[in-house]
Backbone as CSV, one residue per row, in Angstrom:
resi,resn,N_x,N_y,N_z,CA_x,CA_y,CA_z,C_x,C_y,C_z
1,UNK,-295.321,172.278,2.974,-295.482,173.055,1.762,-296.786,173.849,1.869
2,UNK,-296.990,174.931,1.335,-298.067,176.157,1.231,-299.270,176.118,0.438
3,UNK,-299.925,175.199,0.923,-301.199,175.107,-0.510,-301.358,176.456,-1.265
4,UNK,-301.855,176.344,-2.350,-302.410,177.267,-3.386,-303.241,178.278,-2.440
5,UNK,-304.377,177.689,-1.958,-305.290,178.485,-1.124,-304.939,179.341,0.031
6,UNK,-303.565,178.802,0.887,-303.070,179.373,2.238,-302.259,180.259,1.519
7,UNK,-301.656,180.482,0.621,-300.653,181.710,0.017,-301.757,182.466,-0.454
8,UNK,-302.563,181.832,-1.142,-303.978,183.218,-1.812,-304.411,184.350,-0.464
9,UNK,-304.430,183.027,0.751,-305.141,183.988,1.859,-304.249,184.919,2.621
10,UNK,-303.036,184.529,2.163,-301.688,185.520,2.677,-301.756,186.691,1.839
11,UNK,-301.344,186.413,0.601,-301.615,187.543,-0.511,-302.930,188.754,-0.057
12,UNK,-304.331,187.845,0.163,-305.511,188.608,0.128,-305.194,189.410,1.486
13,UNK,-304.408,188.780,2.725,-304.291,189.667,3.840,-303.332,190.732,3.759
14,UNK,-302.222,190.666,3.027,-300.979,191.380,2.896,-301.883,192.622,2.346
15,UNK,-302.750,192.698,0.956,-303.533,193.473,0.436,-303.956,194.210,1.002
16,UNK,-304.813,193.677,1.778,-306.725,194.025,2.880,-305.395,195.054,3.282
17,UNK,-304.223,195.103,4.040,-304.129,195.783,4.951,-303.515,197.702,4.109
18,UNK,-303.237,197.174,2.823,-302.974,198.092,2.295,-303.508,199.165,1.622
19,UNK,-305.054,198.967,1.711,-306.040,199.450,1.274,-306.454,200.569,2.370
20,UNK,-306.385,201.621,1.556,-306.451,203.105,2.812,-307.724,203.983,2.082
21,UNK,-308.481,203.204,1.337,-309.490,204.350,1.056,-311.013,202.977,0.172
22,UNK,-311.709,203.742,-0.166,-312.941,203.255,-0.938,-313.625,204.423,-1.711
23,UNK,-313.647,204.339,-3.209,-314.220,205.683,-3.750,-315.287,204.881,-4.652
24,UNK,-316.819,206.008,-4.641,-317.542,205.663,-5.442,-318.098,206.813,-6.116
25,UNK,-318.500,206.676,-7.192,-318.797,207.618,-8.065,-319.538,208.838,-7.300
26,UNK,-319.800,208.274,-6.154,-320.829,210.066,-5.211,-319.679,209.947,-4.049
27,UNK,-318.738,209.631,-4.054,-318.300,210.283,-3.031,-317.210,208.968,-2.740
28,UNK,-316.584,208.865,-1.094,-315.257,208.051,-0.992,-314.683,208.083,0.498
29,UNK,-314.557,207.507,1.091,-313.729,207.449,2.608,-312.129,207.181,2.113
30,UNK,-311.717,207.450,3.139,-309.967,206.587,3.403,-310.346,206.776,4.645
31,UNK,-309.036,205.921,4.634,-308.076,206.180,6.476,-306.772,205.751,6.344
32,UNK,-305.914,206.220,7.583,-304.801,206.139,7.711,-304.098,204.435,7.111
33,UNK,-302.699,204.847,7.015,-302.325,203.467,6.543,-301.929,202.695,8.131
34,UNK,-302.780,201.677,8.381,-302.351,200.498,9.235,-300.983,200.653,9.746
35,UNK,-299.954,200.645,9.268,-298.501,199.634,9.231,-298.241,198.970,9.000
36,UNK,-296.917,198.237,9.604,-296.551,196.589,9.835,-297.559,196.045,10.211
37,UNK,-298.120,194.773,9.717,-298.782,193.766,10.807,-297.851,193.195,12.063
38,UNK,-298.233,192.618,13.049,-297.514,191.948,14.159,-296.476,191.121,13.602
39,UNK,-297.054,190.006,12.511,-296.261,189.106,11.785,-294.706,190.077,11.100
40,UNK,-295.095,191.138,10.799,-294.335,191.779,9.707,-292.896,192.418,10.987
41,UNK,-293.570,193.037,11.854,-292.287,193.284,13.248,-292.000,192.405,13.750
42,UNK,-292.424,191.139,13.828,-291.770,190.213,14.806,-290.176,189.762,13.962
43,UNK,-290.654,189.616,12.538,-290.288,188.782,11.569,-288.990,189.843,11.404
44,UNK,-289.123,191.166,11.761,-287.677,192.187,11.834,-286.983,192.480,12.941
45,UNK,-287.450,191.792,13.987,-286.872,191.513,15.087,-285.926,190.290,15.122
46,UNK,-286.632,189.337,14.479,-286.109,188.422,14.197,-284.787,188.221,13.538
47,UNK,-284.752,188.872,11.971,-283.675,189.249,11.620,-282.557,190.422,12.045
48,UNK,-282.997,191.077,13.119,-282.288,191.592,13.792,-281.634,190.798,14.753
49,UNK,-282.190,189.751,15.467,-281.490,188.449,16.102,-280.374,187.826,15.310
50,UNK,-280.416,187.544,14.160,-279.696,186.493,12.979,-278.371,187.430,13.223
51,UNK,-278.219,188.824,13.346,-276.896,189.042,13.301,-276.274,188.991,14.209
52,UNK,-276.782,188.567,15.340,-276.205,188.912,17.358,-275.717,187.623,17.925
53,UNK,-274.154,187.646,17.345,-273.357,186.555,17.432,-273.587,186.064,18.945
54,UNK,-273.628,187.039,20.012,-273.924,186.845,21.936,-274.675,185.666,21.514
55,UNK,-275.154,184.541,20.590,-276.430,184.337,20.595,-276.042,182.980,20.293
56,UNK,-274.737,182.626,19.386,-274.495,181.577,18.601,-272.982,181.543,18.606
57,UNK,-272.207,182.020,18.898,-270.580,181.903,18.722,-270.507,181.230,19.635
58,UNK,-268.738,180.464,19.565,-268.327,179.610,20.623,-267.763,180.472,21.725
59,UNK,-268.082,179.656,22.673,-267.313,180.492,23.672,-266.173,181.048,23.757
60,UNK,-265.554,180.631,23.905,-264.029,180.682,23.241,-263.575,182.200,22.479
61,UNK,-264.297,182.248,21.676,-264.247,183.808,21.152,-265.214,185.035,21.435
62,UNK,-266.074,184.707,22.237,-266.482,185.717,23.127,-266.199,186.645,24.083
63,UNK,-266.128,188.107,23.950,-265.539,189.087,24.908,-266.494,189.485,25.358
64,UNK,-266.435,189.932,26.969,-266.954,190.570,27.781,-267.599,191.842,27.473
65,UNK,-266.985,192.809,27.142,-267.404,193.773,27.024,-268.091,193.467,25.811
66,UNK,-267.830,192.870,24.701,-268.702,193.006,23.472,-269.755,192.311,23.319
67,UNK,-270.197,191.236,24.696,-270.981,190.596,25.034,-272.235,191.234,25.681
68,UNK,-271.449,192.066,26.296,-272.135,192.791,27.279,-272.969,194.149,26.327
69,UNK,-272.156,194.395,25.481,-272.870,195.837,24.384,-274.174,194.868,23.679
70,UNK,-273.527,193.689,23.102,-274.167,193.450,22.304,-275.662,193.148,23.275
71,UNK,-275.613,192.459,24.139,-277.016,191.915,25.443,-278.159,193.343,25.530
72,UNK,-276.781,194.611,25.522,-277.707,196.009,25.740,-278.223,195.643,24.823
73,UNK,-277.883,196.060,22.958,-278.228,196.328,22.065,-279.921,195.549,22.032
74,UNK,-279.577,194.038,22.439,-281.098,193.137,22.267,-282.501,193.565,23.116
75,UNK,-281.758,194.071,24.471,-282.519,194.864,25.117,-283.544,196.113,24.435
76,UNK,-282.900,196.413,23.992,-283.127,197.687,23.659,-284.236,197.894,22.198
77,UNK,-283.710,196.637,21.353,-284.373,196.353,20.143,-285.522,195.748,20.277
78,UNK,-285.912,194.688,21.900,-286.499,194.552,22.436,-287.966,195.069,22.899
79,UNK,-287.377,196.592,23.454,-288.007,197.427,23.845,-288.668,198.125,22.250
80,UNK,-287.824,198.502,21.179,-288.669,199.096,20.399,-289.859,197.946,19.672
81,UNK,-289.151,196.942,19.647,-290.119,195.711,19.232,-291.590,196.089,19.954
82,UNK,-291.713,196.362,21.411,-292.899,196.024,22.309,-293.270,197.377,21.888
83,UNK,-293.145,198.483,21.290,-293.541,199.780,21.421,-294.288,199.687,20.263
84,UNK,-294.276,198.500,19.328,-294.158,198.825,17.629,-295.267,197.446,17.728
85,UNK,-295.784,196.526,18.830,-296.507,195.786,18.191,-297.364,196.293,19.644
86,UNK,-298.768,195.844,19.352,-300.124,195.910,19.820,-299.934,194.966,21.485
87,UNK,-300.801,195.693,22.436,-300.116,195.455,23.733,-301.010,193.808,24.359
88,UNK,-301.839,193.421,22.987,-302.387,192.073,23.043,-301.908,191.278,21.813
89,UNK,-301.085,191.425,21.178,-300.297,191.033,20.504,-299.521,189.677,21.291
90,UNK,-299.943,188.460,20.348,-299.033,187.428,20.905,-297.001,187.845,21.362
91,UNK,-296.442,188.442,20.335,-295.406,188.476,20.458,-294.635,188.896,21.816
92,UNK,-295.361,189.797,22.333,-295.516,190.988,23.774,-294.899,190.053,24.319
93,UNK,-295.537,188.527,24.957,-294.945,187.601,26.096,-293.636,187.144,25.552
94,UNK,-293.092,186.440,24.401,-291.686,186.163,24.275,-290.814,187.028,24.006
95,UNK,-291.096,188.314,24.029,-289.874,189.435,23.669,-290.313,190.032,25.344
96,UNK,-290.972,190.006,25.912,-290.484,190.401,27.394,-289.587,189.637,28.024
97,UNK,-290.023,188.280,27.717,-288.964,187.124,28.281,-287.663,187.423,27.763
98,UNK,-287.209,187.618,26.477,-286.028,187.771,26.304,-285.314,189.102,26.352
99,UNK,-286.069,190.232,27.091,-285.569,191.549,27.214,-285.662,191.044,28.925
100,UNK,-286.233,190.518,29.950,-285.743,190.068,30.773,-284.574,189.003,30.854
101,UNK,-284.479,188.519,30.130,-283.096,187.161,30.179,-282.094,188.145,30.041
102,UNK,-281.948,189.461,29.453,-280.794,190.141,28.751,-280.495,191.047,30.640
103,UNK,-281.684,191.296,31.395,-281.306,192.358,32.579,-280.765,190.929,33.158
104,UNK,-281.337,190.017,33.458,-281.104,189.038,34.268,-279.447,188.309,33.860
105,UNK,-278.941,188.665,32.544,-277.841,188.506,32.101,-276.432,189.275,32.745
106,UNK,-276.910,190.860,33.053,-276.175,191.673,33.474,-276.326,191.566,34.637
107,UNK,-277.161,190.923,35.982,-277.063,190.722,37.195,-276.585,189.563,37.278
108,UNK,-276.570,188.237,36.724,-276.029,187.138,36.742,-274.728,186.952,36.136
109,UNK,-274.085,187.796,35.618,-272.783,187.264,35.422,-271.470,187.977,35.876
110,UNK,-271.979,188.717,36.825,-271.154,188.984,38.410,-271.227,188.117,39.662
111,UNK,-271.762,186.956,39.202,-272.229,185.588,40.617,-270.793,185.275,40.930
112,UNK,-270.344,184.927,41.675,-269.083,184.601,41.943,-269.548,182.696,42.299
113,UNK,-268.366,181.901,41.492,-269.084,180.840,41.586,-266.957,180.238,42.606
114,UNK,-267.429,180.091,43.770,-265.800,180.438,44.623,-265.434,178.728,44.362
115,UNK,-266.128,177.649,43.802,-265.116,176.628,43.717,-264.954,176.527,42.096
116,UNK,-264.569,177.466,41.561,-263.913,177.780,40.221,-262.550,178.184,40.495
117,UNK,-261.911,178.061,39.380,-260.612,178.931,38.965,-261.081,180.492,38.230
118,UNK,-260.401,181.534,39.288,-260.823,182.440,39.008,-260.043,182.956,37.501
119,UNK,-258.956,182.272,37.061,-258.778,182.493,35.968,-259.208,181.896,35.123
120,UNK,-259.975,181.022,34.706,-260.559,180.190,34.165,-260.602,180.470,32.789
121,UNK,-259.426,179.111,32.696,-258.968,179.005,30.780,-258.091,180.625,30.729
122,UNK,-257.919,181.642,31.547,-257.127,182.841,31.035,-258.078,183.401,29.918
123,UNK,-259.566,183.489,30.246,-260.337,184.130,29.259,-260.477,185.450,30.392
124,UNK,-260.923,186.414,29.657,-261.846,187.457,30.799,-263.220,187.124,30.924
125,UNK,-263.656,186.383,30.928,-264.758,186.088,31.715,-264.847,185.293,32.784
126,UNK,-265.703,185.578,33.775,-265.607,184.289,34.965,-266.704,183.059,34.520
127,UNK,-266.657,182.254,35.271,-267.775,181.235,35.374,-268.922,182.116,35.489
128,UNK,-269.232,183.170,36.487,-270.492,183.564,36.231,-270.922,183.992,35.203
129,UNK,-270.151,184.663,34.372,-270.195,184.900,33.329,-270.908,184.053,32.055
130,UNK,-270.356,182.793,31.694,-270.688,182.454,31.279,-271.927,181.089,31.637
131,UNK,-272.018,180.993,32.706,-273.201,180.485,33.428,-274.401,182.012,32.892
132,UNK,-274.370,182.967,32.944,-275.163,183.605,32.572,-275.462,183.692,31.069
133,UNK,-274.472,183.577,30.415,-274.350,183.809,28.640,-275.463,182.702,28.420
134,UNK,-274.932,181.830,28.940,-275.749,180.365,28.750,-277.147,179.889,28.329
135,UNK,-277.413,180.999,29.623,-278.878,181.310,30.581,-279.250,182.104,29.799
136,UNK,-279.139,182.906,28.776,-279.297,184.171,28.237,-279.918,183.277,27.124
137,UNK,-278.558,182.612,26.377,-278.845,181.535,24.511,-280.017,180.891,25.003
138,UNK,-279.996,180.418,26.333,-281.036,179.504,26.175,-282.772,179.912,26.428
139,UNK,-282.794,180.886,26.998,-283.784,181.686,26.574,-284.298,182.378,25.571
140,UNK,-283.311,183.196,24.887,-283.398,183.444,23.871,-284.332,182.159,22.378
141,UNK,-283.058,181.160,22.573,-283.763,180.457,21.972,-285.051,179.645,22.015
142,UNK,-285.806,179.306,22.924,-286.603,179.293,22.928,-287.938,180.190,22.910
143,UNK,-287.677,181.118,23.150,-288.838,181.955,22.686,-288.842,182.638,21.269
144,UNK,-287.397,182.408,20.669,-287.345,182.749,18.977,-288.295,181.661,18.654
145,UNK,-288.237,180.581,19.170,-288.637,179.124,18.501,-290.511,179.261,18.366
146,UNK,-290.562,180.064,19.704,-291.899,179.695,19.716,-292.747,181.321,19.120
147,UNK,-291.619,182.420,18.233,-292.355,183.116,17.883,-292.375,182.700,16.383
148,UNK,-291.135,182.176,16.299,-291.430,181.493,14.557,-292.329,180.528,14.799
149,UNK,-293.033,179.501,15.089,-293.581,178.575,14.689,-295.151,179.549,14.994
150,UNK,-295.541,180.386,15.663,-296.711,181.436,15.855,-296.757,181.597,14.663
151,UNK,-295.851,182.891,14.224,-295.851,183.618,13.277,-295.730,182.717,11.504
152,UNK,-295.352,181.708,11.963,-294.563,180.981,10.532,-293.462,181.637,9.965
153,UNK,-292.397,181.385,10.704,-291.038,182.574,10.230,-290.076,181.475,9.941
154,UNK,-289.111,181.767,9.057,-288.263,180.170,8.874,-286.852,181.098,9.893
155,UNK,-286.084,180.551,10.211,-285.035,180.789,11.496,-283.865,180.610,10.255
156,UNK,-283.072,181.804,9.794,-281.747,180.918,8.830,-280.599,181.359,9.688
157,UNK,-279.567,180.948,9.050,-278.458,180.895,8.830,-278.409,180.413,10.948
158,UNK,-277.234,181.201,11.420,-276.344,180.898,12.603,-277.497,180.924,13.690
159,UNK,-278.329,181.753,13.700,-279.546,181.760,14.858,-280.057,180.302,14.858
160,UNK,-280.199,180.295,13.745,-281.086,178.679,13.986,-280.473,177.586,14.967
161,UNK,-279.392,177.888,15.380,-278.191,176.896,16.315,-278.879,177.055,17.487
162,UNK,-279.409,178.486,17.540,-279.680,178.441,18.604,-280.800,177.990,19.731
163,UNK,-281.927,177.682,18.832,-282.908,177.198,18.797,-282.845,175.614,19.668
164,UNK,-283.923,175.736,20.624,-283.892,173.615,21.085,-283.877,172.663,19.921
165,UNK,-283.103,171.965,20.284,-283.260,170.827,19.410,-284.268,169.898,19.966
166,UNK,-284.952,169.121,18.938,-286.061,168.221,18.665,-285.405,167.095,18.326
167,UNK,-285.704,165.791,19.736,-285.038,164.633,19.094,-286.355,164.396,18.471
168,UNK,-286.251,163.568,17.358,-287.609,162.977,16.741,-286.778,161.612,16.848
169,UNK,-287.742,160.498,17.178,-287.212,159.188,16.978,-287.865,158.466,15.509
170,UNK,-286.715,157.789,15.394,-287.171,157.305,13.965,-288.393,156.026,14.025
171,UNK,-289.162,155.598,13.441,-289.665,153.901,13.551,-289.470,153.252,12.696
């Protein structure tokens, strides 16, 4: 839960950043408006994740080609993500990782894996295929994991599946 004081200092930062000028009775500066903070793009990247089923559906109903658009699409959102936050910006290292898992997706799931059934289940995908999808969720999810717990971002709905699980043992 959010003490009184840690939401005041959220509030007072959300503010600070919105403040584009200082006027006094002889005179007054501004400057340009800031932007997003880092927190504020990661956190729309993020929800840009929540809709990218490649990420959380069963296999089973996954198509190739729409697998494959959708992997571009993350790429790509990826890329504007890194353009849009600061190049010492924590976020920089887990959205490279997962704009690499997405190229490494499209070279890995042409592997030919030869003691398979090349029809395997009568899906269109091969084993490499989804040996790569795999490789993809599971990257993915972990570096969502470790930009929400940075940032303090809560993970909802279907993404959150995707995320490592934490055994905690009971005592």
């Amino acid at each position: 839960m959010v003490s009184k004081l840690q939401k005041a200092e959220r509030v007072t930062a959300k503010t600070a950043r919105r403040i584009t000028g200082i006027s006094v009775p002889f005179g007054g500066i501004s400057w340009a408006d800031p932007g997003p903070s880092d927190a504020e793009i990661v956190r729309r990247f993020i929800v840009f994740l929540e809709d990218r089923r490649v990420l959380y559906n069963a296999y089973n109903l996954e198509s190739l080609s729409e697998v494959e658009r959708s992997i571009h699409e993350v790429r790509s959102e990826c890329t504007e993500t890194l353009q849009a936050l600061g190049p010492k910006a924590f976020g920089v290292t887990p959205i490279r990782s997962i704009r690499a898992a997405g190229r490494r997706f499209h070279d890995d799931e042409k592997e030919s894996f030869r003691f398979f059934d090349h029809r395997f289940g009568h899906h269109d995908g091969s084993p490499g295929f989804f040996a790569a999808l795999g490789a993809f969720r599971s990257t993915v999810g972990q570096q969502v994991a470790v930009l929400a717990a940075h940032y303090d971002i809560d993970i909802e709905g279907d993404l959150a599946s995707a995320l490592p699980k934490i055994d905690i043992e009971e005592s």
